[in-house]
N, C-alpha and C positions, 0 to 999 in steps of 0.2 A: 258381836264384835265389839270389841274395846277400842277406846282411842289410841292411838300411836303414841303417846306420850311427850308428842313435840311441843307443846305448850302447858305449863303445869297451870294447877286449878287457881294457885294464889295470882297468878298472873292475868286472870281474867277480867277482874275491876280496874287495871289501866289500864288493856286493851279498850275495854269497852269506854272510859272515861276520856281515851286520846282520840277515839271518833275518828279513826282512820284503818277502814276496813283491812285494806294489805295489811296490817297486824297479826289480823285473826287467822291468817292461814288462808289456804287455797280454798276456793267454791268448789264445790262437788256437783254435777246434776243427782235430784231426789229420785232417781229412779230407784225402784226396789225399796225404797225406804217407809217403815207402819211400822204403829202405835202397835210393839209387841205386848207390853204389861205397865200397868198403872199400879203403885203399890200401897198405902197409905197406914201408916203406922202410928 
């Protein structure tokens, strides 16, 4: 499954850098959620 696309990738160093959570989009509970593949190129 892919992201939704409501926050683009450039956006993520202010989100992270304004340190105010409600930015980053809603919490999800991790149910269902594993390490399908690690890749390393």
């Amino acid at each position: 499954m892919l992201a939704c696309g409501k926050i683009k990738p450039e956006d993520i160093p202010n989100i992270i850098s304004e340190k105010k959570r409600e930015n980053a989009g809603k919490t999800l509970p991790p149910y269902g959620l594993y390490l399908l593949n690690v890749q390393y190129e």
